[in-house]
Each structure stands twice: as C-alpha cells, then as structure tokens.
PALOVEX-572368 format. One record per atom (N, C-alpha, C): x, y, z; atom name. Coordinates in Angstrom, 1 decimal. Example, Ala and Ser with C-alpha at 12.3 -4.5 7.8 and 13.67 -1.06 7.14 Angstrom:
// residues 2
+--------+--------+--------+------+
|   east |  north |     up | atom |
+--------+--------+--------+------+
|   13.2 |   -5.7 |    7.8 |    N |
|   12.3 |   -4.5 |    7.8 |   CA |
|   13.2 |   -3.3 |    7.8 |    C |
|   12.8 |   -2.2 |    7.1 |    N |
|   13.7 |   -1.1 |    7.1 |   CA |
|   12.9 |    0.0 |    7.9 |    C |
+--------+--------+--------+------+
This chain:
// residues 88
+--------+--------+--------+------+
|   east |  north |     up | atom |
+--------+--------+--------+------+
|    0.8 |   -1.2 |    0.0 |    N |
|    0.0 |    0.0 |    0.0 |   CA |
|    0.9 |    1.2 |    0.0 |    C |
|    0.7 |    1.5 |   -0.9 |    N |
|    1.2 |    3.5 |   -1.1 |   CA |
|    0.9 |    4.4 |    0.3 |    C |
|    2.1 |    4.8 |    0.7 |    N |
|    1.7 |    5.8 |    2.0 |   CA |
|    1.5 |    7.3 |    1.6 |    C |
|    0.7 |    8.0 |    2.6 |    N |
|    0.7 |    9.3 |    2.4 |   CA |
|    1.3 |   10.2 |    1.5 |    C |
|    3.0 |   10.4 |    2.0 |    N |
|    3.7 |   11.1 |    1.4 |   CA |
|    4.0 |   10.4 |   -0.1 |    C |
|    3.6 |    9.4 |    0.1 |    N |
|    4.3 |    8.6 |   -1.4 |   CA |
|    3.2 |    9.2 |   -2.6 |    C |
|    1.9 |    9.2 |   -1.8 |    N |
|    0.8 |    9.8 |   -2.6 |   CA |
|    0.8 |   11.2 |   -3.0 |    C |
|    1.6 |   11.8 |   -2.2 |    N |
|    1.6 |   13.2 |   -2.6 |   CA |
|    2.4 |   14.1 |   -3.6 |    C |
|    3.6 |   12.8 |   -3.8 |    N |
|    4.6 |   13.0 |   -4.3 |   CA |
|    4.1 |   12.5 |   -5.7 |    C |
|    3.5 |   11.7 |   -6.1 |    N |
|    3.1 |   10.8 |   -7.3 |   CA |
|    2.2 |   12.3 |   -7.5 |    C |
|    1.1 |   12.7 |   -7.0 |    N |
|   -0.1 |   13.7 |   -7.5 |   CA |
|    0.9 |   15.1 |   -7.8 |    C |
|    2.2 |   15.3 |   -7.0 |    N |
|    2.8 |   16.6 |   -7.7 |   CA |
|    3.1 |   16.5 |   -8.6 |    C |
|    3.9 |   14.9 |   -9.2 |    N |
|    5.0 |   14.9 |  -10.3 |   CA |
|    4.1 |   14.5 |  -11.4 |    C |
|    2.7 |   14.0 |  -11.1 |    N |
|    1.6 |   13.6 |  -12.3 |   CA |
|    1.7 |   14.7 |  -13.1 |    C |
|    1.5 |   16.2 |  -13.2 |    N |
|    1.3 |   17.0 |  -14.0 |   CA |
|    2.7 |   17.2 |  -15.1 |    C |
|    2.5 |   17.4 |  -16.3 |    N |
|    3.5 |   17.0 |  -17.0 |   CA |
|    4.7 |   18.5 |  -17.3 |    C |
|    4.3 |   19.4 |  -16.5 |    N |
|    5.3 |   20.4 |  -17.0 |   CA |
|    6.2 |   19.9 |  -15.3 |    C |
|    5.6 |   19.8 |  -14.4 |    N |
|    6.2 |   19.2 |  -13.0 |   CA |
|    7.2 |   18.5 |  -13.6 |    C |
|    6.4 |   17.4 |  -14.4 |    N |
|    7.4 |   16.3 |  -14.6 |   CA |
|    8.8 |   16.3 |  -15.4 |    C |
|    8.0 |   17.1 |  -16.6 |    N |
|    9.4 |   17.8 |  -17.1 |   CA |
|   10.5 |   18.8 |  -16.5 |    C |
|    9.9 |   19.7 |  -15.5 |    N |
|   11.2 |   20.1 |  -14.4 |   CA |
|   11.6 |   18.9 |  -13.7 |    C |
|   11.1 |   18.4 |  -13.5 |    N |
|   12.0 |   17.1 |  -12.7 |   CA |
|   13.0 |   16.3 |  -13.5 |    C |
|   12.5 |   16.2 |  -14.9 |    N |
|   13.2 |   15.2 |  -15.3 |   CA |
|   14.2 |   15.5 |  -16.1 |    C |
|   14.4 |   17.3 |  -16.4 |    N |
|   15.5 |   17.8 |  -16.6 |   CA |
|   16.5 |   18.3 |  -15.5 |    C |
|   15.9 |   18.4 |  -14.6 |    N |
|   16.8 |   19.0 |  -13.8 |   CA |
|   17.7 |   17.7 |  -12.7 |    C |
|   16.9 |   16.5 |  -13.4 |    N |
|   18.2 |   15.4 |  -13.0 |   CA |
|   18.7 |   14.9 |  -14.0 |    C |
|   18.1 |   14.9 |  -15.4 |    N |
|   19.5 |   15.0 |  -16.5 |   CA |
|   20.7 |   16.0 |  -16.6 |    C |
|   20.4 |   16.9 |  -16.4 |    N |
|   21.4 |   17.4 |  -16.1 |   CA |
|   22.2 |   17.6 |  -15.1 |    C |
|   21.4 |   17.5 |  -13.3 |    N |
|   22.6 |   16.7 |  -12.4 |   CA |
|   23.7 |   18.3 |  -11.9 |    C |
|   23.1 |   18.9 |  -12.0 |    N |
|   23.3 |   20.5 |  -11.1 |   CA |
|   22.6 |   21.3 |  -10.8 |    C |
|   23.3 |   22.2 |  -10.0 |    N |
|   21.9 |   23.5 |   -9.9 |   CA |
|   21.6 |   24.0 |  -11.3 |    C |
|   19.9 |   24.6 |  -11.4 |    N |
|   19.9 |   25.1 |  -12.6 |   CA |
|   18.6 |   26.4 |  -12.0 |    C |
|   19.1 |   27.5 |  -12.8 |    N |
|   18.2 |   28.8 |  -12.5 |   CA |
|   16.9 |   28.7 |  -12.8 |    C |
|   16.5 |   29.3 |  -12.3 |    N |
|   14.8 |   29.1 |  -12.4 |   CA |
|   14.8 |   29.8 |  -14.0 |    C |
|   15.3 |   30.5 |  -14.1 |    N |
|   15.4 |   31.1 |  -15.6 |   CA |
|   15.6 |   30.5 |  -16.6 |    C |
|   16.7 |   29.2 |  -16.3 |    N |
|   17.0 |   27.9 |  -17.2 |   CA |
|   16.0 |   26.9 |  -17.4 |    C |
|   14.8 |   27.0 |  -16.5 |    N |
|   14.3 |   26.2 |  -16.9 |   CA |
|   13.0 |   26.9 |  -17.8 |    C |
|   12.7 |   28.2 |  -17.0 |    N |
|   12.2 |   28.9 |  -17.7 |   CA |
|   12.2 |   28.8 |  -19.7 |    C |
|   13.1 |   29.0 |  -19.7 |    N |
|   13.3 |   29.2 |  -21.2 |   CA |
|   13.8 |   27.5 |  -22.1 |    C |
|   13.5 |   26.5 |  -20.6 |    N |
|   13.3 |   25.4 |  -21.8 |   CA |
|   11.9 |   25.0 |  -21.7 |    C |
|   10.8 |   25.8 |  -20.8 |    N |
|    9.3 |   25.3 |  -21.1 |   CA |
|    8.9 |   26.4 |  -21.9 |    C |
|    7.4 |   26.3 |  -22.5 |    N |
|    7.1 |   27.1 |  -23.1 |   CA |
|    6.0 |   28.3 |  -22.5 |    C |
|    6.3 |   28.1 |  -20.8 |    N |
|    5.1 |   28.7 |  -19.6 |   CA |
|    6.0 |   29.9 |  -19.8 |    C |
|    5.1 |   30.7 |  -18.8 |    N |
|    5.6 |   32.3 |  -18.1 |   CA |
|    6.3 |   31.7 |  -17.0 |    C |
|    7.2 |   32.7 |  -16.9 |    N |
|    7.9 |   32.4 |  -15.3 |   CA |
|    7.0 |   32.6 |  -14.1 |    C |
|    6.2 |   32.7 |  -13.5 |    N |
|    5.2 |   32.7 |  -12.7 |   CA |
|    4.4 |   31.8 |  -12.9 |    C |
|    4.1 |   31.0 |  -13.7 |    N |
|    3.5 |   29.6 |  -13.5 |   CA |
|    4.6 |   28.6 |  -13.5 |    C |
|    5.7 |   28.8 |  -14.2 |    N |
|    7.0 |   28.0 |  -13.8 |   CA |
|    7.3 |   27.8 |  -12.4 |    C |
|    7.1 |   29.2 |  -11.6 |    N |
|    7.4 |   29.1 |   -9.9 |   CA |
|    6.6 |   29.0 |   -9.7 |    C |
|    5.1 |   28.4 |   -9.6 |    N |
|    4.5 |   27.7 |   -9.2 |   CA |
|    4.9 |   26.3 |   -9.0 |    C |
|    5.4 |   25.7 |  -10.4 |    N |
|    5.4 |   24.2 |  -10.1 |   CA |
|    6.2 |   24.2 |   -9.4 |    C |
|    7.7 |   25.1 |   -9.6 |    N |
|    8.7 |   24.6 |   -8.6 |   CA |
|    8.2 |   24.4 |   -7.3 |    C |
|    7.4 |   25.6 |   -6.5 |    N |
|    6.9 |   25.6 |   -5.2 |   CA |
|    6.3 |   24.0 |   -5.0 |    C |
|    5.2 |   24.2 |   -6.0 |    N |
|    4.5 |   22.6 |   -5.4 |   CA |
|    5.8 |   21.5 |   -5.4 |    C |
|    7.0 |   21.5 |   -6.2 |    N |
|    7.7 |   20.3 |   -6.2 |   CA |
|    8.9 |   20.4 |   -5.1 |    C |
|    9.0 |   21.5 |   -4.3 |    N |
|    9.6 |   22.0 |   -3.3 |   CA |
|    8.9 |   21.5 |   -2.3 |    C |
|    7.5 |   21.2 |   -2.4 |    N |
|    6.9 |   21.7 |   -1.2 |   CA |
|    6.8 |   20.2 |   -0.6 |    C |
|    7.4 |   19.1 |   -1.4 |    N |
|    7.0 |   17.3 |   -1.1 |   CA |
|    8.2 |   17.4 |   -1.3 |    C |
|    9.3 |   17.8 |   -1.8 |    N |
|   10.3 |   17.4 |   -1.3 |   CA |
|   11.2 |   17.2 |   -2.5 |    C |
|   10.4 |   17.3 |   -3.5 |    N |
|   11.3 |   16.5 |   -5.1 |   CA |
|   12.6 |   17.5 |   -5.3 |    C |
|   12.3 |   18.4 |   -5.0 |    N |
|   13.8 |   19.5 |   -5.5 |   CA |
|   14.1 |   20.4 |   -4.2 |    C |
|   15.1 |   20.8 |   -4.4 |    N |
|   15.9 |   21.7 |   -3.4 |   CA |
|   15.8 |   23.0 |   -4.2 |    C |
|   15.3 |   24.4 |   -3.3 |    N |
|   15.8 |   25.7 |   -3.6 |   CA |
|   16.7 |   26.6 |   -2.9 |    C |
|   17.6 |   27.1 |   -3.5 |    N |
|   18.4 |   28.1 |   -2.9 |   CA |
|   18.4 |   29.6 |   -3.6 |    C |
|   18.1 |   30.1 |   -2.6 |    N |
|   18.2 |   32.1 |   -3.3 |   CA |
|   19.5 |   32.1 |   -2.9 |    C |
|   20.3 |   33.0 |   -4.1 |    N |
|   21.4 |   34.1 |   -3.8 |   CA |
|   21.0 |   35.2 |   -4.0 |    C |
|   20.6 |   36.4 |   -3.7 |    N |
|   19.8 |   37.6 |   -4.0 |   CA |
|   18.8 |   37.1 |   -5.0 |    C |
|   19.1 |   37.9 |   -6.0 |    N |
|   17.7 |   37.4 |   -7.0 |   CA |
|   17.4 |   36.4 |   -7.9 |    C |
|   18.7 |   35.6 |   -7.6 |    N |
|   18.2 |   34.0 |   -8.4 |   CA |
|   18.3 |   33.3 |   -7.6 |    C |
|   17.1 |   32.5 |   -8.3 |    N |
|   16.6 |   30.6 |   -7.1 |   CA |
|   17.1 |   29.7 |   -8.0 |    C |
|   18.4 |   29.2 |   -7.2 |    N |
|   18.4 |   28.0 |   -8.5 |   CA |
|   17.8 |   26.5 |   -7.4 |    C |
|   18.3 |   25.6 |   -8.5 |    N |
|   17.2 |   24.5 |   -8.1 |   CA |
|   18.3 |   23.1 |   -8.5 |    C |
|   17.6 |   22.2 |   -7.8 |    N |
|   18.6 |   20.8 |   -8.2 |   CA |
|   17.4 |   20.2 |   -7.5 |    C |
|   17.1 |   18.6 |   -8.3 |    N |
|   16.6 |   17.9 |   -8.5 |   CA |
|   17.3 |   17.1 |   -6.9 |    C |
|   16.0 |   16.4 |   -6.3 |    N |
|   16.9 |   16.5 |   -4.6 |   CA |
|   15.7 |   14.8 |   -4.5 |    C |
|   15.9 |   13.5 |   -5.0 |    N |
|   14.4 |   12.8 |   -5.4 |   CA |
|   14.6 |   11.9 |   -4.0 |    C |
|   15.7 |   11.6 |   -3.8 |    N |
|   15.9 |   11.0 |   -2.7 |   CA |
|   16.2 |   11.2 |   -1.3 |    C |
|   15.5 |   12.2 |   -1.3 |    N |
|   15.6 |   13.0 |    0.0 |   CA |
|   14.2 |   13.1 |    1.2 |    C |
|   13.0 |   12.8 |    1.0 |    N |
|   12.3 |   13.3 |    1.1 |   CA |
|   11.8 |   11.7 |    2.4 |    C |
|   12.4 |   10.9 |    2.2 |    N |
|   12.4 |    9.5 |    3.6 |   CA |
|   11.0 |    8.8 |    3.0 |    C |
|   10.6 |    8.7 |    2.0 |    N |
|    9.7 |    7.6 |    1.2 |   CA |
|   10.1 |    6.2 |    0.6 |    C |
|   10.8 |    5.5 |    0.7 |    N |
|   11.5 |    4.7 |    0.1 |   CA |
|   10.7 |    3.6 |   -0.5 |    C |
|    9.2 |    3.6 |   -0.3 |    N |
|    8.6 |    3.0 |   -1.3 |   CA |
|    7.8 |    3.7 |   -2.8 |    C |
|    8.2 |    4.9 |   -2.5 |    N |
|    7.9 |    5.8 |   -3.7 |   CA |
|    9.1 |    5.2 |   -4.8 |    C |
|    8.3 |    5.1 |   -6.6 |    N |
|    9.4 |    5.1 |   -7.7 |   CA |
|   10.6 |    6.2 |   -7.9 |    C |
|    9.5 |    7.4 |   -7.2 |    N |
|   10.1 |    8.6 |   -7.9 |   CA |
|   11.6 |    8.7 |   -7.0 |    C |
|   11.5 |    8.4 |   -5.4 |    N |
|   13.2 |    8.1 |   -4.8 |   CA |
|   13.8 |    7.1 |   -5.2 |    C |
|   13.5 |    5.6 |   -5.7 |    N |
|   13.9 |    4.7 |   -5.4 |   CA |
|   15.2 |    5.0 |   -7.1 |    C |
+--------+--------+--------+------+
C-alpha cells in the first residue's frame, strides 16, 4: 500500500510540465536557474514558480536564493519515502 507522502509525491509529479522540471533538472545533475528552466518550457515564469513551489513543497527539488536567483537541483531521494518510484 502506497503511504501518504508517497501519494503526494506521485499527484505533484503527475502534472506534466512538474514532470518535465524534474526530469531535466536530473538529467542534467546541477543546480539550474529558475530562468534555465524557464526558457526550456514554453510557460511564463510565474507559472514555472509555481510548479517549482509545489515540487519543493514534497520534497522533489531543493531551492536556494542568492539575491535574485533561485536555482534549483533535483533532490528525489531526499524526502524518507522509500517506497515511492520517484526516490527509489
């Protein structure tokens, strides 16, 4: 049986621009600017930082501000789910 957080983690990363921030920002395997990812979807930056928040908010990525840039790294195994796909 799927737990809680495993559930919550599966309904953030369901959405497919989610998914595609996730699944670039661990192909490529460093921090990346919210601007970087910006300009590889085809959203506004303000719905972009939305998804990041929701994918922040369960645990899928790590944010860091330095003054006015958030960059971001893909963080999947972090979040103490270990029957979730998305850590394992």
């Amino acid at each position: 049986m799927i737990n809680l957080r495993c559930r919550k983690c599966l309904i953030t990363a369901s959405d497919s621009s989610r998914l595609f921030i996730l699944e670039y920002l661990k192909k490529i395997d460093r921090e990346a600017t919210v601007n970087e990812v910006v300009k590889k979807l085809t959203l506004r930056q303000p719905t972009v930082t939305f998804h990041i928040n929701k994918l922040a908010s369960v645990g899928l990525i790590k944010k860091r501000k330095t003054g006015r840039q958030v960059f971001l790294k893909a963080h999947l195994r972090s979040s103490g789910c270990s029957q979730c796909i998305l850590h394992n």
